[in-house]
N, C-alpha and C positions, 0 to 999 in steps of 0.2 A: 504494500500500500504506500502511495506517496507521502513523504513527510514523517513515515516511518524511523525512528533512529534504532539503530543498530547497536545496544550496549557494549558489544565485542568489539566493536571496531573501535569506539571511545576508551575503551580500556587500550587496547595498542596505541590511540594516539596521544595517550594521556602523557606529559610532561610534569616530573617531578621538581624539577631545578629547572631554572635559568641558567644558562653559563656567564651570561656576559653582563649579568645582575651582580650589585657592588653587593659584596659583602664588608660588614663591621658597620664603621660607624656612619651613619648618613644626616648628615648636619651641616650648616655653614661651616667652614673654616676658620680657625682662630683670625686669621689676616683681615677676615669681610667681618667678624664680629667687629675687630678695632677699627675697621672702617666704617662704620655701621652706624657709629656713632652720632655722625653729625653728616648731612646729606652732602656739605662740600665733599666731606673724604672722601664718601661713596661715587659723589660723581668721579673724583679722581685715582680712584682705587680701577674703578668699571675702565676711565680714559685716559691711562696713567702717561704720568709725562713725557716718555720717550713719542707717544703721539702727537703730543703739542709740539714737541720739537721739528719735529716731522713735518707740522703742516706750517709750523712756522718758517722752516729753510724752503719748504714749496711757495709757500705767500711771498717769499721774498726774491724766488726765480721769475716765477709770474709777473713781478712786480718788474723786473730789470728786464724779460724779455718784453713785454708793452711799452718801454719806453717811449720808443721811437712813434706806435701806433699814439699815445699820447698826447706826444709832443705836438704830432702832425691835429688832432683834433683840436687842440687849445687852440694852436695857429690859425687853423681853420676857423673859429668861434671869436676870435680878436681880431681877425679880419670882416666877417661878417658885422660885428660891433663898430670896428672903426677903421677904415677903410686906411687911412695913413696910419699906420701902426707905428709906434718907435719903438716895439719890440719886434728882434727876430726872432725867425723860429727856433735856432738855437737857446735862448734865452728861457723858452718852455720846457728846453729837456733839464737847463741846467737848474730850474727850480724843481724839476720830478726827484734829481739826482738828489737835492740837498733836504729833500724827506728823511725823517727818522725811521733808524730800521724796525722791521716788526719786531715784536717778541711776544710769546707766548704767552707772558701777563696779559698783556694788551685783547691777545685775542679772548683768551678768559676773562677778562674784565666786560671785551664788551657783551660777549655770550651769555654773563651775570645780567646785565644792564637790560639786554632786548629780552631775558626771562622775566625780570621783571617785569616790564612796563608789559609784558604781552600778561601778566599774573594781576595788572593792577586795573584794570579796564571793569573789572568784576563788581571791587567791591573798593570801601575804604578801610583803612584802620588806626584806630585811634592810641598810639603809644603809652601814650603818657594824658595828663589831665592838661597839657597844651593845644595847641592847633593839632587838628586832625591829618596826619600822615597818608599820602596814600602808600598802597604797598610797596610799589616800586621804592620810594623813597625810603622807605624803614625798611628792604631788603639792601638797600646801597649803602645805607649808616650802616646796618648791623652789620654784614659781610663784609663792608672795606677793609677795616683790618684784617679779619680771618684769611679773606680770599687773600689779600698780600703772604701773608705770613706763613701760609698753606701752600702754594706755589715760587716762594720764594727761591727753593731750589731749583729753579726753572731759566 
């Protein structure tokens, strides 16, 4: 009959262990417990700094191979503006050049800033018995230190 099962055949296909099932202990790791702590660690435990390194020496190739494309845009947008320019287009590259390098604070800092403000559209919150904070604000007080001192190895 259809839909019939067959006990014998479930007994042969029956599996007593897993092989590839962790034996002992199954828990967080002592490492994510002490990261666990406070949400910076964790984000930086989950996107540890040799990745901000990383994306910071790419921001900064990025940043030297556009030069040129750059340069040529500004030129182009200062001519448009004002037609006798007393800049050359040299002049555009040599202000791209004299930008401050990235670093990986920077990029974390502003990754902090646009969580914020993208957290603060919600709601308000009131710190203290002062003027009413919005979130973003009382995430940039709170975490400025932390995030510096957190990433300082960076």
């Amino acid at each position: 009959m259809s839909g019939e099962i067959n006990s014998d055949a479930l007994r042969e296909m029956s599996v007593t262990e897993y092989p590839c099932l962790k034996k002992g202990y199954d828990g967080p790791s002592p490492a994510i417990k002490r990261a666990g702590d406070f949400s910076l660690t964790l984000f930086l435990f989950c996107l540890p700094v040799s990745l901000w390194n990383e994306i910071t020496s790419q921001s900064k190739r990025y940043h030297f191979s556009m030069i040129n494309e750059g340069d040529k845009a500004r030129y182009g947008m200062d001519k448009k503006k004002k037609p006798v320019s007393a800049k050359a287009q040299g002049d555009f590259k040599a202000a791209l050049m004299q930008l401050p390098p990235i670093r990986a604070v920077d990029i974390l800092h502003m990754m902090g800033l646009l969580i914020a403000r993208a957290t603060s559209r919600t709601r308000r919150n009131s710190v203290t018995t002062g003027n009413p904070l919005t979130k973003a604000q009382y995430l940039v007080e709170a975490l400025g230190s932390m995030w510096l001192e957190t990433v300082s190895g960076i």
